[in-house]
C-alpha positions in Angstrom: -9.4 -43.4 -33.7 -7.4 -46.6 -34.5 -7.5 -49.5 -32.2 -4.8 -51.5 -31.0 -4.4 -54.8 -32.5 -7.2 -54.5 -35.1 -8.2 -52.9 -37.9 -11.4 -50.6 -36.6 -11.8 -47.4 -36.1 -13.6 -45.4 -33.8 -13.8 -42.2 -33.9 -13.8 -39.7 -31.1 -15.8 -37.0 -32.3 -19.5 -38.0 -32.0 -22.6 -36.3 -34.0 -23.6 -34.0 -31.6 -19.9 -32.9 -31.6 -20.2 -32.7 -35.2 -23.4 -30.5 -35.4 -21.9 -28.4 -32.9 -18.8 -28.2 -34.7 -20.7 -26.2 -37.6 -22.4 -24.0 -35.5 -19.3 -22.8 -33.9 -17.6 -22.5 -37.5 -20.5 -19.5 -37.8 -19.5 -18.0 -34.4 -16.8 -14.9 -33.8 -14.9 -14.8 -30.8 -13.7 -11.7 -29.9 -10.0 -11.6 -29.9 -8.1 -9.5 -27.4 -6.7 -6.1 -28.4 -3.1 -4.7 -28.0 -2.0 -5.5 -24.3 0.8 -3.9 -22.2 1.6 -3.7 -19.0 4.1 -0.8 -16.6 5.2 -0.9 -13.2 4.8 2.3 -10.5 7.9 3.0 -8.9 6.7 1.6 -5.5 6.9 -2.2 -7.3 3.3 -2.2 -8.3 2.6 -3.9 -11.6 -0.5 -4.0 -13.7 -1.4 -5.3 -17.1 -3.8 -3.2 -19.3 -5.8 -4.2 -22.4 -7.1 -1.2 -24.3 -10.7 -2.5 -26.0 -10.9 0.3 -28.1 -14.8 1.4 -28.6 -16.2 -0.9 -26.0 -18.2 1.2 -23.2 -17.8 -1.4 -20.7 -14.4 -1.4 -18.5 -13.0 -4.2 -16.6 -10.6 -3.9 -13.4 -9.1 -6.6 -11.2 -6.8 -6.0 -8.1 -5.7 -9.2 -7.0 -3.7 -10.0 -3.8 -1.0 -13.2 -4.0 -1.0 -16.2 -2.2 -4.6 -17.3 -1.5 -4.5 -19.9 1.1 -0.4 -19.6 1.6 -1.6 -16.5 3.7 -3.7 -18.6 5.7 -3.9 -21.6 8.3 -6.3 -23.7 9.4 -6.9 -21.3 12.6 -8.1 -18.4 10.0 -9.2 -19.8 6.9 -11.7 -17.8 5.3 -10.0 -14.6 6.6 -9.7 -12.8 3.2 -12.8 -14.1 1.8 -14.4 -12.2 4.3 -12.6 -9.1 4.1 -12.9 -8.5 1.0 -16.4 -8.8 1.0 -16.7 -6.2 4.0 -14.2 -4.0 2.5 -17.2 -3.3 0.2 -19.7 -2.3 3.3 -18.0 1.0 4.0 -14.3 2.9 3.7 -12.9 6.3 4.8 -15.0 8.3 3.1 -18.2 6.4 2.1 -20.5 4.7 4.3 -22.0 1.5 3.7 -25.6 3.6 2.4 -23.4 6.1 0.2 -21.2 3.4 -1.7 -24.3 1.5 -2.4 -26.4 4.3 -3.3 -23.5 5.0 -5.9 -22.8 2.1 -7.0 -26.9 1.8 -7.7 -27.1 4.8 -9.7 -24.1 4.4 -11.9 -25.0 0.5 -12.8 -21.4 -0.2 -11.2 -20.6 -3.4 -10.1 -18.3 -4.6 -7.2 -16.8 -7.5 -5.9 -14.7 -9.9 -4.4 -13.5 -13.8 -4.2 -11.2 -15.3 -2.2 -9.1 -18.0 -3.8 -7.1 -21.1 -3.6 -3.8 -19.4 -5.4 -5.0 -15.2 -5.1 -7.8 -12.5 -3.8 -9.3 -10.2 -6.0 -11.9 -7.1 -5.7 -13.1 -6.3 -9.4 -14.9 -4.0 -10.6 -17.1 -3.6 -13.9 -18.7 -0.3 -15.2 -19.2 1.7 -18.0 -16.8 4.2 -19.3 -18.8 7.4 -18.7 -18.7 6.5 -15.0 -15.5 4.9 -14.4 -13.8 8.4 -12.5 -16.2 7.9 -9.9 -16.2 4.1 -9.8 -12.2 4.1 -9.8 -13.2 6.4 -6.7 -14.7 3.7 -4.9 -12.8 0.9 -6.0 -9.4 2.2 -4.5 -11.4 3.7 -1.3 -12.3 0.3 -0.9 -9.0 -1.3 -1.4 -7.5 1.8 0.3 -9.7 3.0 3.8 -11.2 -0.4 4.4 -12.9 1.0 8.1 -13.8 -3.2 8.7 -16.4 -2.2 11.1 -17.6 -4.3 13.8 -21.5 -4.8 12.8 -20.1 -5.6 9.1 -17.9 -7.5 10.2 -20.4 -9.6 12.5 -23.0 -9.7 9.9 -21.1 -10.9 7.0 -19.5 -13.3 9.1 -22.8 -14.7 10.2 -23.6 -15.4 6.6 -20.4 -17.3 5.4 -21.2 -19.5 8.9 -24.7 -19.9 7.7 -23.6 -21.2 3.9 -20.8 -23.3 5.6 -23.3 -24.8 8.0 -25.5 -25.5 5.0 -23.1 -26.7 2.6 -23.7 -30.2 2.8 -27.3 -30.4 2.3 -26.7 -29.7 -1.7 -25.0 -32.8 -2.6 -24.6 -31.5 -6.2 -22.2 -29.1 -4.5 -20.5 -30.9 -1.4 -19.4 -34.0 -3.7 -16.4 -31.7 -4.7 -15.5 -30.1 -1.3 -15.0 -33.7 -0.1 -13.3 -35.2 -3.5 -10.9 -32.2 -3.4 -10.3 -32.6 0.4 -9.0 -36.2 -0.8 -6.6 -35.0 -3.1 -5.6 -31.9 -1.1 -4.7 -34.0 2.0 -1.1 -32.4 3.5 -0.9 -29.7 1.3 -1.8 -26.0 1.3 -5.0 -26.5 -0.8 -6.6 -27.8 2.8 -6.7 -24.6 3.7 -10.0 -24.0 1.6 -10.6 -20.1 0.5 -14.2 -19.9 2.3 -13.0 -21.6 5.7 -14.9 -23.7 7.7 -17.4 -23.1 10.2 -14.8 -22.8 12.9 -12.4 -20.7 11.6 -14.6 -18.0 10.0 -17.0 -17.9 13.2 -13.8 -16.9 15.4 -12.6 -14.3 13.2 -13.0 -10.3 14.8 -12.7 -7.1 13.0 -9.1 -7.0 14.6 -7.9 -9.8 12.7 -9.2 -8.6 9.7 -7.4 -5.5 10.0 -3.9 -7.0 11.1 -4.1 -9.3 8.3 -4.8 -7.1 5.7 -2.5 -4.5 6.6 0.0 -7.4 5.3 -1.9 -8.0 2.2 -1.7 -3.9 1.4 2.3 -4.1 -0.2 3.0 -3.4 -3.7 5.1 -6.9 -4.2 1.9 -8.6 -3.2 -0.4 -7.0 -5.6 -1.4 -6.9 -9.0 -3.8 -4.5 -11.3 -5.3 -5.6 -14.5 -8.0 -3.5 -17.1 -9.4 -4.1 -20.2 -11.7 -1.3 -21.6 -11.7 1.9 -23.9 -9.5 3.9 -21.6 -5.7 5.0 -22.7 -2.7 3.4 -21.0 -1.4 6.9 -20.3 -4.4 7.9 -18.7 -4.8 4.5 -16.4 -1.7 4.4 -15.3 -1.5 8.2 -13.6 -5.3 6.4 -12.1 -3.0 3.7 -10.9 0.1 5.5 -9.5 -2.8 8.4 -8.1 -4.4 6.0 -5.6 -1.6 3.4 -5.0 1.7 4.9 -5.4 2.4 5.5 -1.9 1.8 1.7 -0.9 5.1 0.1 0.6 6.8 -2.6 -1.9 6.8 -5.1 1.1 9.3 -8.3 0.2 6.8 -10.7 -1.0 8.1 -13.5 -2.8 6.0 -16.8 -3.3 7.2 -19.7 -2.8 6.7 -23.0 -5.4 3.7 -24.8 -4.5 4.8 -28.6 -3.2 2.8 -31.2 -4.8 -0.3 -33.1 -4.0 1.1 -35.7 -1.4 -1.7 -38.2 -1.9 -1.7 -38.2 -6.0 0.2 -41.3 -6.5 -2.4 -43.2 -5.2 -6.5 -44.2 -5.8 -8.8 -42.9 -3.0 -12.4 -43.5 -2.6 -14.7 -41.7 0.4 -18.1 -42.4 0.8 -20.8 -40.2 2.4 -23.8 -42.5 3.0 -27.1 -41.2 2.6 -30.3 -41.8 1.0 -30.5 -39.7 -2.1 -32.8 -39.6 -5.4 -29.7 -40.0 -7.0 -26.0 -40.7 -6.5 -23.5 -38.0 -6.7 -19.8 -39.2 -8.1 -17.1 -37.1 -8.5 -13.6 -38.4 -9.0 -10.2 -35.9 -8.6 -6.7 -36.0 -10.0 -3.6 -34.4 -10.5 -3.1 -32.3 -13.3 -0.5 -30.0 -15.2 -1.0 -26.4 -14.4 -1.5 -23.3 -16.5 2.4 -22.7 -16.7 2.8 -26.3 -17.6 3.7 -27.7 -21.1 1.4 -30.2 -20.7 -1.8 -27.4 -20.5 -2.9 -27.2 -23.5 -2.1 -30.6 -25.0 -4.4 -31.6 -21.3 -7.3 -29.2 -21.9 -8.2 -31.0 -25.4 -7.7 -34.5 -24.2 -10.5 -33.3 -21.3 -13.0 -31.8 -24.1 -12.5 -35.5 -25.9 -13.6 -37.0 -22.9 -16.4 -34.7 -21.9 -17.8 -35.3 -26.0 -17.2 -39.3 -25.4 -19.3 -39.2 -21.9 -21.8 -37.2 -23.3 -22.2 -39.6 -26.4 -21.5 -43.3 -24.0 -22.9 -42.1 -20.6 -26.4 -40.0 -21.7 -27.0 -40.7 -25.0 -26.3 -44.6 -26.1 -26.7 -45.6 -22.6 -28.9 -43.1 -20.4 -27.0 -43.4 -17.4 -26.8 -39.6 -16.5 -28.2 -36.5 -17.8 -24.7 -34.6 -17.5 -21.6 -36.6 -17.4 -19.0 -34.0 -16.7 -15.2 -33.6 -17.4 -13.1 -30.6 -17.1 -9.5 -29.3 -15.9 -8.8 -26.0 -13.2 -6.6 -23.9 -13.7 -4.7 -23.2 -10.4 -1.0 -23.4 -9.2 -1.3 -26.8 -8.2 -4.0 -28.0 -10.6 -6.3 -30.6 -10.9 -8.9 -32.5 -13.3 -12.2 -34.4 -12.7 -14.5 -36.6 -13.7 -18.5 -36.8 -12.3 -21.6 -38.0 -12.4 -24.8 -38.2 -11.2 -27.1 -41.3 -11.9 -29.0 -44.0 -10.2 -26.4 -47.0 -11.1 -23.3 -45.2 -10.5 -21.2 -48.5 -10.6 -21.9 -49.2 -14.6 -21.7 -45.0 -15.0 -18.2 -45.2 -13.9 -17.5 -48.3 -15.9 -18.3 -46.6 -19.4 -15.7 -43.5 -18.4 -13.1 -45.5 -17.4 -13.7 -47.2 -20.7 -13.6 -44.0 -22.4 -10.2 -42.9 -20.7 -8.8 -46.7 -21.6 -10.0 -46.1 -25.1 -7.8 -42.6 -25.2 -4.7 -43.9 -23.7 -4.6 -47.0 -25.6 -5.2 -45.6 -29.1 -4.0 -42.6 -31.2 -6.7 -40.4 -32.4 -6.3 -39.5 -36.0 -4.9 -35.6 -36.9 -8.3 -35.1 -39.1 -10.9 -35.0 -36.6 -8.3 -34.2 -33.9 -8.1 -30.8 -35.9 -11.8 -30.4 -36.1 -11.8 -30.5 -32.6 -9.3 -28.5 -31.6 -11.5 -25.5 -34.1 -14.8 -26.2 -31.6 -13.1 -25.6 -28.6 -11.0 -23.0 -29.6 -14.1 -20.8 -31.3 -16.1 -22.4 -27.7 -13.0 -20.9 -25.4 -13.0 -17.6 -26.8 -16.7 -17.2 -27.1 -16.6 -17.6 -23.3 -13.9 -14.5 -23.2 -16.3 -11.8 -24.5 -16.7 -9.9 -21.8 -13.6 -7.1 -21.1 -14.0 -8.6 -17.4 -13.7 -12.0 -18.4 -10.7 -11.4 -20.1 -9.0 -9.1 -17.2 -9.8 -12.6 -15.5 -7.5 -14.3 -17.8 -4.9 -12.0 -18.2 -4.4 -11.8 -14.5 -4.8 -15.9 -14.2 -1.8 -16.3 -16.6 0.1 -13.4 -15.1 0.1 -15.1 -11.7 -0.2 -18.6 -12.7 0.8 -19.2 -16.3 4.0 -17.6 -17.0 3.0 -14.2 -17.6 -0.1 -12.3 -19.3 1.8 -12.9 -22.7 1.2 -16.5 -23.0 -2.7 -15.9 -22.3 -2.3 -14.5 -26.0 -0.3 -17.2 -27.8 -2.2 -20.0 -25.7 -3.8 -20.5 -28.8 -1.1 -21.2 -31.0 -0.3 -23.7 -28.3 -3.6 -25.4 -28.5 -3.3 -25.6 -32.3 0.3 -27.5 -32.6 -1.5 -30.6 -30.2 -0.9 -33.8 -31.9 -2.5 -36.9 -31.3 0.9 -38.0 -29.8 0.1 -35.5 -26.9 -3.0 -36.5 -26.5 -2.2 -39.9 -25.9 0.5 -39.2 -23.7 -0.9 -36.4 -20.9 -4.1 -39.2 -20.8 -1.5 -41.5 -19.8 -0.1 -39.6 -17.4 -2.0 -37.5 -16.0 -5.8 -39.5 -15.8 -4.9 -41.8 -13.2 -5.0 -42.3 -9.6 -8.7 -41.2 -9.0 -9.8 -39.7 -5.7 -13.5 -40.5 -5.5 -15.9 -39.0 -3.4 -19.1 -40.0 -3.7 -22.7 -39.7 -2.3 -25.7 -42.5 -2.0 -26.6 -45.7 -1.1 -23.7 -47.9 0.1 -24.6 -50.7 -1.2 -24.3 -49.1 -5.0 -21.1 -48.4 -4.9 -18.0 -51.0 -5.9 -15.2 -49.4 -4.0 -13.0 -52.1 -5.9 -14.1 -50.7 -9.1 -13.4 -47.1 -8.1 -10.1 -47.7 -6.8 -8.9 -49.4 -10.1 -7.8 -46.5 -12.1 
C-alpha cells in the first residue's frame, strides 16, 4: 500500500495471508451447476439447481418478511412455529415424523430471520419421495398442538433468560440493538422473554395462516433431481395455496447510523468483550462486493496488528451480513481493550487514507474467492445462497455472476466503501468500567 505524503509502502497482505494464499491456489470450489427457476400458476416461485450425480438434495421454503410480520407484542412468533411445525402435522405424529426422519438420515429444520423464515430440509436422493412427504405435511397440516406448543416455548424462554450469561454471544444482541434503534430490526427474530412466553397455540395458528400464500413464499433445491420432475413435486403439494397480495415494502434505514454510540454493560469478566456495529451496503447493493473485500483486508490486518505483532486478542474479528438492511462489525476480546481498539481504528485509517496496490489487491481477491466458494460445497449451502440473493440481492442470477463482480474491485473501491461505509461505530462492550475510553470509542 502507498502512504500518503511519503514514499513507504506497506503492504496489506501479511505472511500468514500469503501462506494461506497458496494453499487455497491448491483448493477446488465447487462451482454451481445449471440453475432455473418456474412459477406454479397459483404465483408460487421456486429456483432449482440440478447437481447432477450428487446423492445429497437440498430444499428451502422460505416465508417473506422476517420481523416486518412481527411487533414487539409477538416477536419470536415464527421462530417458534416453525420449530413446532416439525413436532407433529395432519398425518404424522410427533413419534412417526421422528421415527422417519431417524431412519432415512433426513434432516429438518427451521430459523426465523431478521428479513425471511425458512424450514429446509436435507436428504439423500434415494429417500427424498418420502422426505418431500414430510416436508410439505409440515409446511402444509401444521396441527400446532398445545403441549408442543408449551414445551418449545419453555425452551426459547429458557435460552432468552440465559442469554446474557455468555458474553461472547450477548456483546452482539446489545451492539445491534444500538444500531437497530427505531427501525424494524428491533423486532429481533427469537423475541424476548416477554413476547415469546405470552404466545398460545392460537396465535400461532392465526399468524401462520397469513404466512401460508403463494406471493409470500419461495422454494429453492439443489440436488440430482430433474426440473420436470420437481416442479410437478412442487405444484403436487402447493398448488392449491391462495396467491395472497403480498408485496414488501423497502426497508427504511438505520435511524441511528449517522452517528457514534457506545453502551457499556459493567461486569467483572476474565476478559473484555468489544464489538462495534455499522451501516453497511446490502447484498443488492453496488457497493457489496467492492465492501466484502475491503472487510477480508481488515480481518488479515487485525489478525497480523492485533494477535500477532501485538498479542492483544486471540481473534480479532471483522466481517459484513448479508441482510436487507445490512450491517458490518468489528470485535474483540482482550484484557486492554482501549489499545485493542486503537490498533483497528489504525488499521481502518491506514485503508481509507491509502490506495492499495492492484498486485496484491488481485492476490487477495483469488484467496477469498477460492475461501467463499469452498464454504458453498454443500447443495444446502448453496440453496442458502440462491434463495439469499433471490430475496435480498436482486435475484438468484446475480448469486452466479457475484463473482465477476468481486473480480472487477479496484483499489479505488476499496478506498472509497472504507470511507464510507466504516464509520459511525456503535459499540457495545462488556468489562470493567474503568478500561474502557468512551472518548476513544466514540471517535470513529
Amino acid at each position: 500500500m502507498r502512504k500518503s505524503g511519503s514514499g513507504g509502502r506497506r503492504e496489506l497482505v501479511s505472511g500468514v495471508v500469503w501462506c494461506l494464499l497458496v494453499l487455497a491456489a491448491a483448493a477446488r470450489a465447487q462451482a454451481p451447476d445449471a440453475v432455473g427457476e418456474f412459477t406454479a400458476a397459483n404465483g408460487l416461485k421456486a429456483v432449482h439447481s440440478r447437481a447432477a450425480g450428487n446423492e445429497v438434495v437440498a430444499v428451502r421454503v422460505y416465508f417473506k418478511g422476517g420481523v416486518r410480520n412481527i411487533t414487539a407484542k409477538n416477536a419470536g412468533i415464527e421462530t417458534l412455529l416453525l420449530e413446532v411445525a416439525q413436532n407433529g402435522t395432519k398425518n404424522f405424529t410427533k413419534s412417526q415424523l421422528n421415527r422417519e426422519l431417524a431412519r432415512m438420515g433426513t434432516i429438518i429444520d427451521s430459523a426465523g430471520g431478521y428479513d425471511y423464515s425458512v424450514i429446509a430440509m436435507q436428504c439423500v436422493r434415494p429417500h427424498f419421495e418420502r422426505s418431500w412427504e414430510l416436508l410439505a405435511d409440515m409446511v402444509l397440516n401444521p396441527t400446532f398442538d398445545e403441549k408442543e406448543v408449551a414445551l418449545n416455548r419453555e425452551q426459547m424462554v429458557n435460552l432468552l433468560r440465559q442469554e446474557a450469561d455468555d458474553p461472547d454471544s450477548y456483546v452482539s444482541t446489545l451492539s445491534n440493538r444500538l444500531l437497530y434503534a427505531a427501525h424494524p430490526y428491533i423486532n429481533r427474530p427469537v423475541g424476548t422473554v416477554e413476547s415469546v412466553g405470552a404466545l398460545k397455540a392460537a396465535d400461532l395458528r392465526a399468524h401462520y395462516a397469513g404466512l401460508l400464500q403463494t406471493s409470500r413464499m419461495l422454494v429453492v433445491t439443489v440436488g440430482d433431481i430433474p426440473l420436470p420432475d420437481f416442479r410437478r413435486k412442487v405444484e403436487a403439494s402447493f398448488g392449491k395455496l391462495p396467491r395472497g397480495d403480498y408485496r414488501p415494502e423497502p426497508l427504511p434505514r438505520f435511524v441511528e447510523a449517522g452517528k457514534p454510540a457506545f453502551e457499556l454493560d459493567a461486569r467483572p469478566v476474565p476478559t473484555n468483550y468489544i464489538r462495534g456495529v455499522f451501516a453497511a451496503p446490502s447484498p443488492g447493493d453496488p457497493d457489496y462486493a467492492a465492501a466484502m473485500v475491503a472487510i477480508e483486508i481488515l480481518k488479515s490486518q487485525f489478525f497480523e496488528e492485533v494477535r500477532v505483532k501485538r498479542n492483544l486478542s486471540y481473534a480479532p474479528e471483522a466481517a459484513i451480513s448479508a441482510a436487507g438492511a445490512n450491517s458490518g462489525s468489528i470485535s474483540v476480546s482482550t484484557p486492554r481493550p482501549n489499545d485493542a481498539i486503537r490498533v483497528m481504528f489504525e488499521e481502518i485509517d491506514r485503508l481509507q487514507s491509502n490506495t492499495l496496490r492492484a498486485e496484491p489487491l488481485a492476490d487477495l481477491v483469488s484467496f477469498f474467492l477460492t475461501s467463499f466458494y469452498l464454504k458453498l460445497e454443500t447443495n444446502d449451502a448453496q440453496a442458502a445462497r440462491l434463495g439469499e440473493y433471490e430475496l435480498l440481492g436482486g435475484g438468484w442470477r446475480r448469486a452466479l455472476t457475484w463473482m465477476d463482480d468481486v473480480r472487477k474491485v479496484t483499489p479505488e473501491d476499496i478506498q472509497r466503501v472504507a470511507r464510507t461505509y466504516f464509520k459511525n461505530f456503535h459499540f457495545a462492550v462488556i468489562g470493567e468500567k474503568e478500561k474502557f475510553d468512551r472518548a476513544l470509542f466514540t471517535s470513529r
